[in-house]
C-alpha positions in Angstrom: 0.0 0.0 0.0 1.9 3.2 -0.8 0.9 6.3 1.9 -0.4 9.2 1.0 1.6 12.3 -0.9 0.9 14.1 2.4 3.1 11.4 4.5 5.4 10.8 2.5 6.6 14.5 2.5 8.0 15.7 5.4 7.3 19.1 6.7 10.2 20.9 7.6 11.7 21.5 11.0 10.6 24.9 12.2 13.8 27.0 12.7 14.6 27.7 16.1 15.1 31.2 17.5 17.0 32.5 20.2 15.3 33.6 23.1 13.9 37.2 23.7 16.3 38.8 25.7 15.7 38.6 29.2 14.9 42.3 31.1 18.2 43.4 32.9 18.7 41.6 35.9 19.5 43.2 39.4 22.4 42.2 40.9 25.0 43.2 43.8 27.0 45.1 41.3 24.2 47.8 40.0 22.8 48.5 43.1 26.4 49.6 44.4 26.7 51.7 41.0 23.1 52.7 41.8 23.8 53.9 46.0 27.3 55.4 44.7 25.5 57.3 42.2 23.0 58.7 44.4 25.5 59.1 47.2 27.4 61.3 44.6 24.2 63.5 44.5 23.6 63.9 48.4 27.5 65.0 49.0 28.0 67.3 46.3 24.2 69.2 47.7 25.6 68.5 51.3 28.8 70.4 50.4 27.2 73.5 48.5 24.6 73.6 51.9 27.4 73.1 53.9 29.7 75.7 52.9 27.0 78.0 50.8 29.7 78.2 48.2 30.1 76.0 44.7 33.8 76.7 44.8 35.9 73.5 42.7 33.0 72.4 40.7 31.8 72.4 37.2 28.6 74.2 36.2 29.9 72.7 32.3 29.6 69.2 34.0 26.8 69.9 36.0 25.2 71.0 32.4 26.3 68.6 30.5 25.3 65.9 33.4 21.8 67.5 33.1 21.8 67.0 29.1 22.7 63.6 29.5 19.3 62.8 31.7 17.1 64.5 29.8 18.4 63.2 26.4 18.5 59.4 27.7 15.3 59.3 30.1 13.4 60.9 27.2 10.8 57.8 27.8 9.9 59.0 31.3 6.2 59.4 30.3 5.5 56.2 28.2 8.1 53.7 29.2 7.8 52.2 32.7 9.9 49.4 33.0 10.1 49.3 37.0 9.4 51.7 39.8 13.0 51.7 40.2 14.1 52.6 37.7 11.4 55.2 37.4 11.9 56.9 40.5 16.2 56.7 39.9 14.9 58.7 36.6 13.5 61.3 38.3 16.0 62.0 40.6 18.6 61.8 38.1 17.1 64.2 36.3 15.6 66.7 39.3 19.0 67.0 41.4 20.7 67.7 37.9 18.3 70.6 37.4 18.3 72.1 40.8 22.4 71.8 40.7 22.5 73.9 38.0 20.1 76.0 39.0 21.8 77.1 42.4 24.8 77.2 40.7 23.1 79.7 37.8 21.2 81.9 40.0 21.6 81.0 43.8 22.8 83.1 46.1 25.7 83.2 47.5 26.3 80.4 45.6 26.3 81.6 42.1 28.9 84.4 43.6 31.7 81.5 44.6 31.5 80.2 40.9 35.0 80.5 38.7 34.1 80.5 35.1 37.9 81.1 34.4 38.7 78.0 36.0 35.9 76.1 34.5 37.3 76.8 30.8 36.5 73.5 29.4 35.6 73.7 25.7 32.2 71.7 26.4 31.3 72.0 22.3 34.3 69.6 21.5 32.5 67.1 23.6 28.8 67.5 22.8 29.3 67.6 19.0 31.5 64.9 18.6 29.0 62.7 20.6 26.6 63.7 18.6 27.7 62.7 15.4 29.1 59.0 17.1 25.2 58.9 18.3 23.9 59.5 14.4 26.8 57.1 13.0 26.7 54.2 15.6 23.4 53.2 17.3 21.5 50.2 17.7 18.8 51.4 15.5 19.3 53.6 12.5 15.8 54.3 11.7 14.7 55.3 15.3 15.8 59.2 16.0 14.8 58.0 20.3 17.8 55.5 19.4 20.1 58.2 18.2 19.5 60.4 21.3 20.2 57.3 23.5 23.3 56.6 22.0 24.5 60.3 22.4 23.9 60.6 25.8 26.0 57.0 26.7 28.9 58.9 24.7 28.2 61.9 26.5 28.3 60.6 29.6 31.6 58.9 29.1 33.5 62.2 29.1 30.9 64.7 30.8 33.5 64.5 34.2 36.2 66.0 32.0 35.5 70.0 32.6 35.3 69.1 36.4 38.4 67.1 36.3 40.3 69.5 34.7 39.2 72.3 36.7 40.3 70.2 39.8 43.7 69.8 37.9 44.2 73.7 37.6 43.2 74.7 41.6 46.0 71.7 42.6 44.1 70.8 46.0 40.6 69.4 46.3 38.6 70.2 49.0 37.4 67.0 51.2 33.9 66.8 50.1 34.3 67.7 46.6 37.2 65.1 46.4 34.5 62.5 47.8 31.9 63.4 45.5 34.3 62.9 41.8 35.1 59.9 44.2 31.8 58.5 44.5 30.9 59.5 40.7 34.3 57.4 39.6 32.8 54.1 41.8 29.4 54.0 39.9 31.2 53.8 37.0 33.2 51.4 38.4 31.1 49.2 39.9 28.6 49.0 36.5 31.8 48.1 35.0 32.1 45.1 36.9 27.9 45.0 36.4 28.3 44.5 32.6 31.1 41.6 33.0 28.6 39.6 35.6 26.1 39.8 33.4 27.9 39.3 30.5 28.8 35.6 32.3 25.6 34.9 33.9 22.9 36.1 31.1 22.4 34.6 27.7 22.4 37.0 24.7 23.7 40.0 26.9 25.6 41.9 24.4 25.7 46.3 25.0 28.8 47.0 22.9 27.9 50.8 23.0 27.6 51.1 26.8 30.4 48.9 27.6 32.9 51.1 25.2 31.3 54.2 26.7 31.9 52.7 30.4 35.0 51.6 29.8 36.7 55.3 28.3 34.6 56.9 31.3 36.2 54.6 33.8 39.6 54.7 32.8 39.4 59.0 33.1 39.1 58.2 36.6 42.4 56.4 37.0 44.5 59.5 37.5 42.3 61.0 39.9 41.6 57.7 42.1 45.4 57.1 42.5 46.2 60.9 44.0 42.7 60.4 45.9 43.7 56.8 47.8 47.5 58.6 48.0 46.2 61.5 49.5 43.2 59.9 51.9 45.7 57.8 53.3 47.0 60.5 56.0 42.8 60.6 57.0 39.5 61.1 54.7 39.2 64.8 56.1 42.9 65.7 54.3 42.3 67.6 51.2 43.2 65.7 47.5 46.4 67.2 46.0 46.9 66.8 42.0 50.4 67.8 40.3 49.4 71.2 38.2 
């Protein structure tokens, strides 16, 4: 008896796809990066309340800090991925605001500010990020994607008006010093985020973030090595850099 056409061909195998990606995971590592960042925040407001001055900081990073939030968390309204992450958003992008802000128009505040210290030519940051986020993105045809990607690059070198402000004084102040500190150990520790995740999930793969990450981190180098140096003598003693 000879079988039917229909048995006789085989249907073929459905192709297997890879699994959807899975949401980013929460581990040890982030939610270090996630308290330094924050604790960034509270001792860079402590020391302007403290000493009602803004003396040794950057308004251009401050600025540029701000343009980063806004450009990345442009989703706030229609993208709610966790309360978490919601909330992080918003404070992210309020403290930003009311740093600059006090350091625009506060008073005394604004009065302790040294523009010719803080000489940083911010445009050779911004518009080079801003071409790398039109020419390499994760989605050419989405404009959302393009303004993500600039503000990762953006972010990578935003610390470099304070740092090199910090490099022109010579001696940081002890709570200034503590907040580039805490700003360098969120990078840090997401550093050592991406790797875990990069072992532990499947299909993990953010080449843009982790090339971004890794230039911001390695800025830091400099700074954290006369930072540890100085601390050594006590966490009060100011942060000395070679001029």
């Amino acid at each position: 008896e000879v079988a039917p056409a229909r048995e006789l061909i085989k249907s073929p195998k459905p192709r297997e796809l890879p699994p959807p990606r899975r949401r980013a995971s929460m581990n040890i590592f982030r939610i270090l990066g996630d308290v330094s960042h924050i604790l960034s925040f509270v001792l860079l407001l402590w020391k302007m309340y403290k000493s009602r001055s803004v003396a040794g900081i950057s308004l251009k990073t401050q600025q540029l800090y701000l343009l980063v939030f806004c450009a990345r968390y442009l989703d706030l309204a229609w993208n709610f991925s966790s309360l978490y992450n919601w909330i992080l958003k918003v404070t992210f992008i309020g403290c930003s605001s009311g740093v600059v802000m006090v350091m625009m128009r506060g008073r005394p505040h604004a009065n302790t500010y040294n523009p010719e210290l803080d000489a940083f030519p911010w445009l050779y940051l911004v518009a080079p990020c801003a071409v790398l986020g039109v020419l390499i993105n994760q989605d050419h045809k989405s404009p959302f994607e393009m303004i993500w990607a600039f503000s990762v690059y953006l972010e990578a070198v935003a610390i470099l008006p304070q740092l090199a402000m910090l490099q022109k004084q010579g001696e940081i102040e002890n709570l200034t010093s503590h907040y580039v500190a805490a700003l360098g150990a969120y990078r840090g520790f997401y550093l050592v985020n991406w790797i875990y995740r990069y072992m532990t999930e499947e299909y993990y793969v953010q080449r843009i973030v982790w090339f971004a990450g890794t230039v911001q981190t390695l800025l830091y180098i400099d700074f954290f090595y006369h930072y540890v140096m100085s601390k050594k003598g006590g966490l009060s003693k100011p942060v000395k850099l070679p001029i």
